[in-house]
N, C-alpha and C positions, 0 to 999 in steps of 0.2 A: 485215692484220688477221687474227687467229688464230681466233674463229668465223665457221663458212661463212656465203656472202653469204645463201643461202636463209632460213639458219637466223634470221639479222638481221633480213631482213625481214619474215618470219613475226614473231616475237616483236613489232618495230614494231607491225606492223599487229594483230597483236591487244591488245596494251599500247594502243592510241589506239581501238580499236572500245571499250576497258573504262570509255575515259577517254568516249567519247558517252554511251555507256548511263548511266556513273556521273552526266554534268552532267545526263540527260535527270530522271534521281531526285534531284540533290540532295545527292548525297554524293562521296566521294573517293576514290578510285580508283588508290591501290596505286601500283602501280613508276614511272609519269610524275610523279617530285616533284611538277612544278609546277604540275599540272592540281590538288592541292589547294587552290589558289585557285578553284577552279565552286566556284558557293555559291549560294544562293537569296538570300543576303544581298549586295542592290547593293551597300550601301558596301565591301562587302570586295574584289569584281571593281573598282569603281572604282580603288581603291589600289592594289590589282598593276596595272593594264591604265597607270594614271599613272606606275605608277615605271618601265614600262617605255617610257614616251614618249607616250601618247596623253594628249588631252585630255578632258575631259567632256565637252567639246560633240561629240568622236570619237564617245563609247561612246552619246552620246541620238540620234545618228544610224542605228542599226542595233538591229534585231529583237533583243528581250529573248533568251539563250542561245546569240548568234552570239560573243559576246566568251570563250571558256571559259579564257582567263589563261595561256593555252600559249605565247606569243611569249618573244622574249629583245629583242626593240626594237620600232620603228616603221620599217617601209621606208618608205612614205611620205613619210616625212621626208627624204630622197633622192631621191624615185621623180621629181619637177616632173611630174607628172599632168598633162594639156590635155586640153580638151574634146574629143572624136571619136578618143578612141586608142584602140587595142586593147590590153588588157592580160591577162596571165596570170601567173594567183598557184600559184607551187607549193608543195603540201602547205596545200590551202586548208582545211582542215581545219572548223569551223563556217561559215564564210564571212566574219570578224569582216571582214580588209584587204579582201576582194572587196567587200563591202558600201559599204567606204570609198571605196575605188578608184573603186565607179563612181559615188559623188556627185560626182567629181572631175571624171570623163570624160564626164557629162552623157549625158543619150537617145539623142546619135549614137554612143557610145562602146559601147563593147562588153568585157565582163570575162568570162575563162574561169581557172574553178576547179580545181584536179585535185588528186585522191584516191584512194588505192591502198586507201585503207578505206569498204566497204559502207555501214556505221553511221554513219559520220563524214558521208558525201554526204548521205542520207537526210536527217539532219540541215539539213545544208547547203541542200538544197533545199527543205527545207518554212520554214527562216527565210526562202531568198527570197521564197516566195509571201506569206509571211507580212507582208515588207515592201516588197510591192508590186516588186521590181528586177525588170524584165523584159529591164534588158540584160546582166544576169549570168544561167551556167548554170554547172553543175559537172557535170564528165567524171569515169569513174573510170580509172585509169591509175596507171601507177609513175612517177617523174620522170626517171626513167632511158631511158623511151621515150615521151615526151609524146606523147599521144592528140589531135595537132594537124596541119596542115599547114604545109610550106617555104613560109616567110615571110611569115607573120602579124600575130605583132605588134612594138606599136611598141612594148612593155616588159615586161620580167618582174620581179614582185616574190617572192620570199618570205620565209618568219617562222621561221629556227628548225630549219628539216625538213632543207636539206641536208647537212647534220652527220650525219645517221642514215642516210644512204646508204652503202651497204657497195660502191659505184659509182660518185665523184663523178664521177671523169672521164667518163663517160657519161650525166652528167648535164648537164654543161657545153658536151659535145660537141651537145647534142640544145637544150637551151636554143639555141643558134647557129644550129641549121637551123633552129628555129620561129621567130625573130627576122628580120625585115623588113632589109635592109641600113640602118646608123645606130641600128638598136633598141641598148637598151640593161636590162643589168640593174640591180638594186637591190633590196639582200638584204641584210637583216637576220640572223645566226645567230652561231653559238659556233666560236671556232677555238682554236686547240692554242696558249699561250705558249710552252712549255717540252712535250720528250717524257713520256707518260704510265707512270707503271709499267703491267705487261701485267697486274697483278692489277685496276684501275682499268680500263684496255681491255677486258679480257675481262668483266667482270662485266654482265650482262644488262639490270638497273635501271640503271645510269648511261648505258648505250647509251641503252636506252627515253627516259630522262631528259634527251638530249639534250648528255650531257658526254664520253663516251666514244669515241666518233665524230669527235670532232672533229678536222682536220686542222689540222698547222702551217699558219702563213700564205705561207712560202714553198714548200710544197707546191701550196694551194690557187693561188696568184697561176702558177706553171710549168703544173697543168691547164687553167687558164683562157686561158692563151697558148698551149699546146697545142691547144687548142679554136679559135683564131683571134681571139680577143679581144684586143680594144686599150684602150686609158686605164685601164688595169686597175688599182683605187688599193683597198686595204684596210685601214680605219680602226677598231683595237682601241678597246675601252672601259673601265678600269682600274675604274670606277665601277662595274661589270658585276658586280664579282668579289662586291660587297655582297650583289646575291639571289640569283646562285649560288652560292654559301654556303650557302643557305637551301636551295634545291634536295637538297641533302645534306650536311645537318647531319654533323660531326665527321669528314669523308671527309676533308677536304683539296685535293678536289676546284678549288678557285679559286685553289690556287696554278699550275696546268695551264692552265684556258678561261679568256678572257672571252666577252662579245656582241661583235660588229662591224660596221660597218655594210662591204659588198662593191660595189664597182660597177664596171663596164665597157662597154662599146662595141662593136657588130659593125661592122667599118670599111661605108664606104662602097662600096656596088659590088660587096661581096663576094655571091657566090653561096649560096644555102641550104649547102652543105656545105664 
């Protein structure tokens, strides 16, 4: 990648601090396309949060402003959730899938959040309080050095966020020591069809945006086996290409990404590292 990792993640993180402040008022917020969907208007969150796989009965489950339309899927729909797991969502961002997560994982279960963004957690924790989760918390941390202990838990989900890691392999590497041996991931984000032109790469808003970042599939599947991961299986989404599209109108942008859904395995037996 041709801008510095610093410089990446700076911009991320303040492109997602603009996108809380903006859902906390009501309005739209610039370089993250897709956070144009926060609205004060349910039914318009209802329709993005459905096209991208949730249900109604998903979004009446969680504190009004935890949903702010940032995903590219549903992990959950992957994840086979059981009562008493531990789960961590990376790039939990309002806490919409934490929220979900732990109606899954029930009172003995336990969900940890993490967030490299200030504004985003604040957020995030005053919807917990709001809606009563006392077995969710959100940490602040990069996902690149999860703010967690060697083997944890028994699943990692995320929406969307590792695409904008200017580090994946260090993120995959570190997902594996906080994972439990047999934990597994399930992750929902955007991957590279075809190579990007460097003017598309390089441009700042499609990063923030969640298109620019994106790695080929057989990139991401070598760091993931690099990392020690097994059953490693990555399942593009052609249908994807419809509201990435929309993400950035007249780019061109969808002949490059789709969504995908990502899942693997940490073998059995294996050690935190």
């Amino acid at each position: 990648m041709n801008m510095k990792s610093d410089h990446v993640r700076q911009h991320v993180r303040k492109s997602y601090a603009e996108v809380a402040e903006a859902s906390n008022n009501g309005d739209c917020c610039g370089e993250v396309s897709s956070c144009c969907g926060v609205s004060d208007d349910a039914a318009i969150n209802t329709l993005i949060s459905t096209r991208l796989g949730y249900s109604e009965d998903d979004l009446a489950k969680v504190p009004d402003g935890a949903d702010m339309g940032l995903g590219c899927g549903n992990p959950r729909a992957i994840a086979s959730l059981k009562p008493g797991e531990v789960v961590i969502d990376l790039g939990s961002g309002g806490g919409f899938d934490a929220f979900l997560a732990a109606h899954e994982v029930g009172a003995s279960g336990h969900v940890i959040g993490i967030d490299m963004t200030p504004t985003m957690l604040s957020k995030a924790r005053a919807n917990a309080e709001k809606g009563k989760f006392s077995q969710v918390e959100f940490r602040l941390g990069e996902i690149e050095h999860i703010p967690v202990a060697d083997n944890t838990a028994d699943i990692i989900i995320s929406n969307c966020v590792i695409n904008l890691s200017p580090h994946k392999e260090l993120v995959f590497k570190d997902a594996f020591r906080v994972l439990k041996a047999g934990g597994r991931l399930a992750i929902s984000d955007v991957v590279a069809t075809a190579e990007m032109p460097d003017e598309m790469k390089n441009d700042p808003m499609l990063h923030a945006g969640c298109m620019a970042g994106a790695s080929l599939i057989d990139e991401l599947e070598q760091m993931m086996a690099d990392a020690g991961f097994e059953q490693i299986r990555i399942v593009p989404k052609d249908e994807s290409r419809d509201f990435i599209r929309d993400w950035a109108p007249g780019r061109g942008v969808e002949d490059y990404v789709v969504s995908a859904y990502i899942e693997a395995v940490k073998p059995s037996g294996s050690c935190c590292c």
